[in-house]
Backbone atoms as SQL, in Angstrom:
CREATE TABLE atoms (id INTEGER PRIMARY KEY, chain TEXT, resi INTEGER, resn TEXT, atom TEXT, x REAL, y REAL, z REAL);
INSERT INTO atoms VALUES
  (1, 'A', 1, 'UNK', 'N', 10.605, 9.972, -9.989),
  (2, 'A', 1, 'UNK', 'CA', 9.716, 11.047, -9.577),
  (3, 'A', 1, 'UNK', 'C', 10.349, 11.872, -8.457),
  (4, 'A', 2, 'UNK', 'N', 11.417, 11.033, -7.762),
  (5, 'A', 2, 'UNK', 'CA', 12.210, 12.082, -7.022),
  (6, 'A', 2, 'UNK', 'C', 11.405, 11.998, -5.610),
  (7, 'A', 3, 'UNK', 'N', 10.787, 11.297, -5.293),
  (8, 'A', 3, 'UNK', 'CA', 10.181, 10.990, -4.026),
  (9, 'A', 3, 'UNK', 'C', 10.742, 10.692, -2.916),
  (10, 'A', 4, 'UNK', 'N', 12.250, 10.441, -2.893),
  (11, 'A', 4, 'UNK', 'CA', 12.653, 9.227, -1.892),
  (12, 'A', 4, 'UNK', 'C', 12.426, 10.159, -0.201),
  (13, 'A', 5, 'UNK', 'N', 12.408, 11.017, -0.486),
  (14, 'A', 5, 'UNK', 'CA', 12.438, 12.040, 0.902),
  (15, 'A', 5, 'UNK', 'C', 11.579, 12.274, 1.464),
  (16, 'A', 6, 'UNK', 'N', 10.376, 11.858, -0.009),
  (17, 'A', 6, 'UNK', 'CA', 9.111, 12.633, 0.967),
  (18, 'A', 6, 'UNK', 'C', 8.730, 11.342, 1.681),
  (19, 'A', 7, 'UNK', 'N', 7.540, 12.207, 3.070),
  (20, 'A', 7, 'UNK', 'CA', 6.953, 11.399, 4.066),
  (21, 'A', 7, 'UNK', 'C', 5.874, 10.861, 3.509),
  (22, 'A', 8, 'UNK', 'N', 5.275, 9.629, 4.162),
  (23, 'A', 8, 'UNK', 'CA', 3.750, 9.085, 4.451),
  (24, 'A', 8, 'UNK', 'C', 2.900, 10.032, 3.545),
  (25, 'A', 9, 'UNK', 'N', 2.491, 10.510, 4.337),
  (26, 'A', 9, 'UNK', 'CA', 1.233, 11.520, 4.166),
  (27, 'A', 9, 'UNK', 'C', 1.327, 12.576, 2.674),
  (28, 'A', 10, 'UNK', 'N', 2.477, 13.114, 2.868),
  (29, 'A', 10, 'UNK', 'CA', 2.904, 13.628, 1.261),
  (30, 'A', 10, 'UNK', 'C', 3.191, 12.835, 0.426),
  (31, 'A', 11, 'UNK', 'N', 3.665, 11.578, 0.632),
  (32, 'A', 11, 'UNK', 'CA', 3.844, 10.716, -0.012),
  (33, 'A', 11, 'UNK', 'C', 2.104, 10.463, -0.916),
  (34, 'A', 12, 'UNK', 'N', 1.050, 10.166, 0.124),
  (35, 'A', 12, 'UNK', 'CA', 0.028, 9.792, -0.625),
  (36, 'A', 12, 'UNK', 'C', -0.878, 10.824, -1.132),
  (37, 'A', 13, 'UNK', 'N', -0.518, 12.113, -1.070),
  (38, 'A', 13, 'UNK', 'CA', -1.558, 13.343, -1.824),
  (39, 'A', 13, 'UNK', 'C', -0.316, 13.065, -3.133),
  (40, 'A', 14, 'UNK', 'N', 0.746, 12.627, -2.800),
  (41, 'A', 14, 'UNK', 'CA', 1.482, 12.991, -4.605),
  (42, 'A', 14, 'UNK', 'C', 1.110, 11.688, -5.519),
  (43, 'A', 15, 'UNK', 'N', 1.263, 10.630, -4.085),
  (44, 'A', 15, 'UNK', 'CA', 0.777, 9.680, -5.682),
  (45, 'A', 15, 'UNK', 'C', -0.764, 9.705, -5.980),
  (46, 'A', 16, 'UNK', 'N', -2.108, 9.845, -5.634),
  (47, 'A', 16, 'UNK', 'CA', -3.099, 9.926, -5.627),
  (48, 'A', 16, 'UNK', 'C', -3.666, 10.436, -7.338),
  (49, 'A', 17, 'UNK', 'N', -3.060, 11.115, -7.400),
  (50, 'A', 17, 'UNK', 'CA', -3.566, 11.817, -8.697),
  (51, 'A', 17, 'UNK', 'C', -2.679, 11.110, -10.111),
  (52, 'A', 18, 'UNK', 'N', -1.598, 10.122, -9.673),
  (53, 'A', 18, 'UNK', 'CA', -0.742, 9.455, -10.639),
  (54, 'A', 18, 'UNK', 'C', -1.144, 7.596, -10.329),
  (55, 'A', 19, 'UNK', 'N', -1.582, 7.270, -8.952),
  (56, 'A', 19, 'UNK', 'CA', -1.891, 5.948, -8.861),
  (57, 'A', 19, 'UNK', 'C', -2.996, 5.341, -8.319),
  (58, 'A', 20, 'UNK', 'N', -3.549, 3.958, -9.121),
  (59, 'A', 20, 'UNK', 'CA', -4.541, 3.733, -8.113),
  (60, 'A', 20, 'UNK', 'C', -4.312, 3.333, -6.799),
  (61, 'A', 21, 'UNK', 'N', -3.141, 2.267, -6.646),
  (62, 'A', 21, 'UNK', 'CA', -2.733, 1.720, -5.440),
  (63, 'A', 21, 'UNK', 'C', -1.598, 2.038, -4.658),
  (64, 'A', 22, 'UNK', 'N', -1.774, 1.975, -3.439),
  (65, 'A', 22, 'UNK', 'CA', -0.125, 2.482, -2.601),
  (66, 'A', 22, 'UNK', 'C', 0.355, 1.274, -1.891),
  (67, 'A', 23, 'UNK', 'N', 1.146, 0.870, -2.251),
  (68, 'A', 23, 'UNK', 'CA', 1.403, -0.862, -2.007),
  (69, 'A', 23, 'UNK', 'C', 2.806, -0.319, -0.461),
  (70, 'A', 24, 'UNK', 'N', 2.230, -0.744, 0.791),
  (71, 'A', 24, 'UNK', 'CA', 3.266, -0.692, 1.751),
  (72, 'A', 24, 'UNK', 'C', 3.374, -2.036, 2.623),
  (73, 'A', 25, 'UNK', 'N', 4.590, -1.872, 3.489),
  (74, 'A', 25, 'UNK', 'CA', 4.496, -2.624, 4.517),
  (75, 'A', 25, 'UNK', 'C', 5.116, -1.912, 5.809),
  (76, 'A', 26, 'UNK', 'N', 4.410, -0.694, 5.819),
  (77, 'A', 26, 'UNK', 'CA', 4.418, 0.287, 7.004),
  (78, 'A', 26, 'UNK', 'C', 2.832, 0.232, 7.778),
  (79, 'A', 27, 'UNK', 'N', 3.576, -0.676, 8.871),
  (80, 'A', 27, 'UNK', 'CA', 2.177, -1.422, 9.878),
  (81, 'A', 27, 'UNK', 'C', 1.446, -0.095, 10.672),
  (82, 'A', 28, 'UNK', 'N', 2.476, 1.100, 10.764),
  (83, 'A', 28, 'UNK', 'CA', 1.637, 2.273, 11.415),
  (84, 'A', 28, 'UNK', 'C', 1.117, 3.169, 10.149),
  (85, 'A', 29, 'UNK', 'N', 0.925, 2.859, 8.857),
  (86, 'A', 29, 'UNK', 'CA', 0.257, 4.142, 8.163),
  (87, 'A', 29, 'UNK', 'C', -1.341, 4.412, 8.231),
  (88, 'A', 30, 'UNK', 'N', -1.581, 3.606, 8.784),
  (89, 'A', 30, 'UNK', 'CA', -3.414, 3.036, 9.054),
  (90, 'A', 30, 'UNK', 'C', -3.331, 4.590, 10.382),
  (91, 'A', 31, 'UNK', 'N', -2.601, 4.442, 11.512),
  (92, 'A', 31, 'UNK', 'CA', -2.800, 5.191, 12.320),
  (93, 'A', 31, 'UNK', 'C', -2.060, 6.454, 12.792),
  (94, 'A', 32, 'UNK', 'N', -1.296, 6.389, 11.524),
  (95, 'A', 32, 'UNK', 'CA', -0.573, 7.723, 11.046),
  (96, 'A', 32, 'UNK', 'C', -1.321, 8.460, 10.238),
  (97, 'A', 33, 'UNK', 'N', -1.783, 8.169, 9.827),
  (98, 'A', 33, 'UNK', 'CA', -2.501, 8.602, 7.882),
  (99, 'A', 33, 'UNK', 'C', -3.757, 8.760, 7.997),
  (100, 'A', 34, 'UNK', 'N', -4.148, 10.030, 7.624),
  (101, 'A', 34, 'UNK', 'CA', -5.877, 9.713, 7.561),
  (102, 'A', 34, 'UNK', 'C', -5.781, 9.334, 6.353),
  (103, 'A', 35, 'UNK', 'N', -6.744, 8.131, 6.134),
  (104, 'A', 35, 'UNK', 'CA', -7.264, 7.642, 5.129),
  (105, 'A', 35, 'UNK', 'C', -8.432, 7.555, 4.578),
  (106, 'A', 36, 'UNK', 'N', -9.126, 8.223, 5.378),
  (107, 'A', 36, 'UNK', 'CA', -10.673, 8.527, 4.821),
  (108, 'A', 36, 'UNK', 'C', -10.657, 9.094, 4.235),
  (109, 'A', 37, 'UNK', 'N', -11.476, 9.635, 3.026),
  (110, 'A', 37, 'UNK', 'CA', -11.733, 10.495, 1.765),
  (111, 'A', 37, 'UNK', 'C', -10.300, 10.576, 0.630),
  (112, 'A', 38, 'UNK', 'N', -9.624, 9.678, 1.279),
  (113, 'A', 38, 'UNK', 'CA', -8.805, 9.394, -0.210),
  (114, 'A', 38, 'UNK', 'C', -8.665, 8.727, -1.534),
  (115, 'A', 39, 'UNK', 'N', -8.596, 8.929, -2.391),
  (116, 'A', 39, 'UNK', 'CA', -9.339, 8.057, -3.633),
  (117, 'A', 39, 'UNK', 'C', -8.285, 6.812, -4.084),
  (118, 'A', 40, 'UNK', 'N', -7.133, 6.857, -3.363),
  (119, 'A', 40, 'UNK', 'CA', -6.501, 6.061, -3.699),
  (120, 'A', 40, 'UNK', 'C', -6.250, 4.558, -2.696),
  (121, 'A', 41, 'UNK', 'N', -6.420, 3.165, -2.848),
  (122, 'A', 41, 'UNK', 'CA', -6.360, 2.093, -2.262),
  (123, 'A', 41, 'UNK', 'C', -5.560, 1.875, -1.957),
  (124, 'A', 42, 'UNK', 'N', -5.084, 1.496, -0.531),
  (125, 'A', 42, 'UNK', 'CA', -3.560, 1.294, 0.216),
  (126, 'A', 42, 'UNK', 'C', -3.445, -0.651, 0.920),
  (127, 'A', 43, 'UNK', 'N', -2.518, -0.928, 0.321),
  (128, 'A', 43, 'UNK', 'CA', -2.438, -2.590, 0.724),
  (129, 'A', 43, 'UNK', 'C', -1.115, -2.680, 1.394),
  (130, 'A', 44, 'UNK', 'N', -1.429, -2.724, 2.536),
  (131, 'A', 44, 'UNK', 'CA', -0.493, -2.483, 3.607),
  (132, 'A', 44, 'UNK', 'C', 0.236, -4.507, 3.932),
  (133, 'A', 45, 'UNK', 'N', 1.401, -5.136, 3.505),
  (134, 'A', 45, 'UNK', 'CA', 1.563, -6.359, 3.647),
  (135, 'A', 45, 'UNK', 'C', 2.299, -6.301, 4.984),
  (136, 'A', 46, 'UNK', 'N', 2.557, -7.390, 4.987),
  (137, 'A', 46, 'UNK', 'CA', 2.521, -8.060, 6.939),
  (138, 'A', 46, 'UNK', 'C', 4.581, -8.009, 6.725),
  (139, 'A', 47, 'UNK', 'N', 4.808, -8.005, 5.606),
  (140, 'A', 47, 'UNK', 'CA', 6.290, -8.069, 5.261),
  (141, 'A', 47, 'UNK', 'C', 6.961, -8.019, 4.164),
  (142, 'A', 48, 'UNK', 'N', 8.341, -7.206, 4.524),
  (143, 'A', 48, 'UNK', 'CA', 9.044, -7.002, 3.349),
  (144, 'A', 48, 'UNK', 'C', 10.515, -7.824, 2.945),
  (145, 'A', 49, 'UNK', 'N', 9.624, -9.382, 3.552),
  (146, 'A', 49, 'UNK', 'CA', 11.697, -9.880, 3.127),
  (147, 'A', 49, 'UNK', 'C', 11.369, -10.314, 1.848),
  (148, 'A', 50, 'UNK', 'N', 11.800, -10.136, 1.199),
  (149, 'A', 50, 'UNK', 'CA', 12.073, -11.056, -0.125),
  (150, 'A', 50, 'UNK', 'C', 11.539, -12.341, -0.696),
  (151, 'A', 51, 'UNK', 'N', 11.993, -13.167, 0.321),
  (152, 'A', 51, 'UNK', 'CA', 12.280, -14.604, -0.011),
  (153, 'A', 51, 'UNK', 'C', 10.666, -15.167, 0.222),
  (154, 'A', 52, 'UNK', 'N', 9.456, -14.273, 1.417),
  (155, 'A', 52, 'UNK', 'CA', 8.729, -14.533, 1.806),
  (156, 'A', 52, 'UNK', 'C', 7.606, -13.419, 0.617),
  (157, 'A', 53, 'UNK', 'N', 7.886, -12.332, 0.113),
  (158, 'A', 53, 'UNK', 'CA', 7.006, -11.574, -1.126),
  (159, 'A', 53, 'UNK', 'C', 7.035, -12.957, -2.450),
  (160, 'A', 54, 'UNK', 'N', 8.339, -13.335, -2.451),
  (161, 'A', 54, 'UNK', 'CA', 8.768, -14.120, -3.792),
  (162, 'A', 54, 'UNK', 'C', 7.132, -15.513, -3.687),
  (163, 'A', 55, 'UNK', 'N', 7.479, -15.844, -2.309),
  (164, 'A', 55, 'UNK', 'CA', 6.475, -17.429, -2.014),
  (165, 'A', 55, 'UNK', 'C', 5.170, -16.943, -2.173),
  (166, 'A', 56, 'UNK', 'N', 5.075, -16.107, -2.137),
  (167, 'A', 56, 'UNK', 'CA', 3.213, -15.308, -1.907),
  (168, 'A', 56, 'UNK', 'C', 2.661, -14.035, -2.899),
  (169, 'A', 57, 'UNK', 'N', 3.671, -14.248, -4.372),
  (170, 'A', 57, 'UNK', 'CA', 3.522, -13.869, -4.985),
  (171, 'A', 57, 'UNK', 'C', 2.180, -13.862, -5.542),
  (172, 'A', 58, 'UNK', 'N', 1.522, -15.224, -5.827),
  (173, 'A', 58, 'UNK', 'CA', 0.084, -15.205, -6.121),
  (174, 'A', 58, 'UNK', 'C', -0.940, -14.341, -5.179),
  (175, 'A', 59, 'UNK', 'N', -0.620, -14.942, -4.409),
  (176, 'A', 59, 'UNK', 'CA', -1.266, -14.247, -3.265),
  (177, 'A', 59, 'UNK', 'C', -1.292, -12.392, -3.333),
  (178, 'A', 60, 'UNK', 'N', -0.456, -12.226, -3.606),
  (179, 'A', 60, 'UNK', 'CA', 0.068, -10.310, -3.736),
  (180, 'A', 60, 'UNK', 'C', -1.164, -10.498, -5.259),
  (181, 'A', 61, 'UNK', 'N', -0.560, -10.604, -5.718),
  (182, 'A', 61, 'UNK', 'CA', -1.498, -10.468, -6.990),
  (183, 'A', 61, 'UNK', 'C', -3.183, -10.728, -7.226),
  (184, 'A', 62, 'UNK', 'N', -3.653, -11.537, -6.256),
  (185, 'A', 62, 'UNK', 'CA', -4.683, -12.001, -6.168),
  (186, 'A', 62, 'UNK', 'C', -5.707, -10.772, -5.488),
  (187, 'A', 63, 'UNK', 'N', -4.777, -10.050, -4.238),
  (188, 'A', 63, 'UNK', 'CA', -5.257, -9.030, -3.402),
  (189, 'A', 63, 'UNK', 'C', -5.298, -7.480, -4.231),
  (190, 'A', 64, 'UNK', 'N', -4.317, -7.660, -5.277),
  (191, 'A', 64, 'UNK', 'CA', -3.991, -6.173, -5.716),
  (192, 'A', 64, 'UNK', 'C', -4.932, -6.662, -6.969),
  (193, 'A', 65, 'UNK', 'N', -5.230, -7.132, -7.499),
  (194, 'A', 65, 'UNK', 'CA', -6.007, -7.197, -8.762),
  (195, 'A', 65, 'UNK', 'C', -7.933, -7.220, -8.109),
  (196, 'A', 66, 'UNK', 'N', -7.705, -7.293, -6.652),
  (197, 'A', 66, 'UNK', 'CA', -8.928, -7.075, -6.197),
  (198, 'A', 66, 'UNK', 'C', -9.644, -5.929, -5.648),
  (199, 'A', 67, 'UNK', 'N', -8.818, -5.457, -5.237),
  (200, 'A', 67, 'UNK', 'CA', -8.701, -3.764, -4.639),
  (201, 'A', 67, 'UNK', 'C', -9.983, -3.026, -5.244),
  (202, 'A', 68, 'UNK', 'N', -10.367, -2.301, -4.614),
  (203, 'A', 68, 'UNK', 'CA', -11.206, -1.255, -4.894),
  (204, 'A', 68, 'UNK', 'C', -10.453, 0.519, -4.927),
  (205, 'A', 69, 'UNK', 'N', -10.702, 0.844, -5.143),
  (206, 'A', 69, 'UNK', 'CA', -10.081, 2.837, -4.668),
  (207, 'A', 69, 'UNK', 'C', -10.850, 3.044, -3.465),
  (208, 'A', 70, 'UNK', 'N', -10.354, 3.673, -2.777),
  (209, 'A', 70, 'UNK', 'CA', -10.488, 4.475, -1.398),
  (210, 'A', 70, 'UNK', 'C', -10.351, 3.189, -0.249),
  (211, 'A', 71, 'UNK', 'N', -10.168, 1.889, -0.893),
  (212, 'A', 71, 'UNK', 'CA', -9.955, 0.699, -0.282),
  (213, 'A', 71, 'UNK', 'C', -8.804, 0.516, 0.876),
  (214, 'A', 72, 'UNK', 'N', -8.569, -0.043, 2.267),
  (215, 'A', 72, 'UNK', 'CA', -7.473, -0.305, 3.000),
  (216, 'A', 72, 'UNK', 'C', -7.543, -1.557, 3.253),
  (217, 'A', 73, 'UNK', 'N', -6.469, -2.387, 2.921),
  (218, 'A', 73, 'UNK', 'CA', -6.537, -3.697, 3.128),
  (219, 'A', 73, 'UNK', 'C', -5.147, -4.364, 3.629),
  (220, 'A', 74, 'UNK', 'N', -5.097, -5.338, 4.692),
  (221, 'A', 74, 'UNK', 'CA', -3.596, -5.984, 5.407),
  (222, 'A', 74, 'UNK', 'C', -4.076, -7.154, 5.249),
  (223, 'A', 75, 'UNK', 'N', -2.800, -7.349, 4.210),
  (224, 'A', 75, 'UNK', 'CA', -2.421, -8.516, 3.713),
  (225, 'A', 75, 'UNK', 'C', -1.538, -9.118, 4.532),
  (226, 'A', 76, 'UNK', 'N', -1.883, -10.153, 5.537),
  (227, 'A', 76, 'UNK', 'CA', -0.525, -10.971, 5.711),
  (228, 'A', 76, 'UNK', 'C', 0.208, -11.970, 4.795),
  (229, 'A', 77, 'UNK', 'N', 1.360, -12.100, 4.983),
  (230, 'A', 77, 'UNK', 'CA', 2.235, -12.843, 4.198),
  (231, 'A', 77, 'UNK', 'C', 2.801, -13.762, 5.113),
  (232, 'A', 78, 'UNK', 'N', 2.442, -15.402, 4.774),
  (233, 'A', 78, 'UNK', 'CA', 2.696, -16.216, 5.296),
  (234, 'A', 78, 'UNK', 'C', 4.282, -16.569, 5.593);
């Protein structure tokens, strides 16, 4: 989609109309971002190493298959 440049905030008016969820682990988009009146659900995780997404895989899945739209939710990852 050619996104890699855009910011936060443009980032989520472009995917909005293509996704339900915006899956991050950018701990300031809560207070960067207005997120009120957006239709799209943002699951902000506690971390992005690998080895620790891989162990808490259920867990990721458990939270994203729960989600609502216009939803904000921080997931920590153990």
């Amino acid at each position: 989609m050619h996104w890699k440049r855009i910011k936060n905030g443009q980032l989520l008016s472009l995917a909005e109309p293509h996704f339900d969820l915006f899956l991050t682990c950018d701990q300031n988009l809560r207070y960067q971002q207005t997120l009120t009146g957006r239709s799209i659900a943002v699951l902000e995780r506690s971390s992005n190493k690998r080895r620790r997404l891989q162990a808490a895989a259920e867990l990721i899945r458990e939270n994203l298959a729960s989600m609502r739209p216009t939803e904000f939710r921080r997931l920590e990852i153990p």
